[in-house]
N, C-alpha and C positions, 0 to 999 in steps of 0.2 A: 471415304468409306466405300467398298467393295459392295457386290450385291450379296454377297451370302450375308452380310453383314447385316445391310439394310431388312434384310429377309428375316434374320434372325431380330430386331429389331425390332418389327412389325407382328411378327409371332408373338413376343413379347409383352407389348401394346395388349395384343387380343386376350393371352390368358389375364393382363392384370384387372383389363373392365370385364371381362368372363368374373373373375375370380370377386371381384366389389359387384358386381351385379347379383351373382347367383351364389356366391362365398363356395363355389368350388371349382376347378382349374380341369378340363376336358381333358382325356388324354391325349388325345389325338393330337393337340398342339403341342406335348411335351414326342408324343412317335416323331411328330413333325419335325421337330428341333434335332433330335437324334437320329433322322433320313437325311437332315442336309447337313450336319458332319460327317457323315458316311460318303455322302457325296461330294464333298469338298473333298475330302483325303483322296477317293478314288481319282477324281480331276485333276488334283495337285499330283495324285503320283508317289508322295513320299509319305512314306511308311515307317519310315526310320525314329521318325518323332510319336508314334500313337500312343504309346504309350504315355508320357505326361498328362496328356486331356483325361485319357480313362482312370488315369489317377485319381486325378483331382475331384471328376466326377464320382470316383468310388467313395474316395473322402466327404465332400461334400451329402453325398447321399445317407453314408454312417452318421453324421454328425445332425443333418436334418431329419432322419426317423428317433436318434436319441432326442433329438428338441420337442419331437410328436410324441414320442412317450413320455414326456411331461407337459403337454400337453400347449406348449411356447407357438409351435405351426401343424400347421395341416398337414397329410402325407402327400396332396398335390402341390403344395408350395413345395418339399421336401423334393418331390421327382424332379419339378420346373427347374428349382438351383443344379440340382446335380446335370440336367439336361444342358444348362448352360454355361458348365461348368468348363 
């Protein structure tokens, strides 16, 4: 496992006892999540693939605010998936 990995990992960890502790998800950990894919792309350099993640992210994120408008998750779980996306 790489460090952006472990990083993303650990980020991960924090919003899920944030999110059982206080039943809601910081933003700042999901900014966080999506500053070090920004960073990893610029370090990797390749640009050519960006598109799939922002996909999937856009996908997940429609799918996760339809689940909060019937009320299945929260709109912080909803940002978290898409941020991981």
């Amino acid at each position: 496992m790489g460090g952006f990995e472990a990083v993303l990992l650990m980020a991960c960890f924090i919003a899920a006892v944030w999110d059982f502790l206080y039943w809601e998800i910081p933003n700042e950990v999901t900014l966080f999540i999506i500053a070090l894919f920004v960073i990893k792309v610029l370090l990797v350099g390749d640009f050519s693939n960006i598109s799939t993640p922002l996909l999937f992210a856009f996908g997940s994120l429609v799918v996760g605010f339809v689940l909060f408008f019937f009320k299945v998750l929260g709109p912080g779980d909803s940002k978290l998936i898409a941020a991981c996306a």
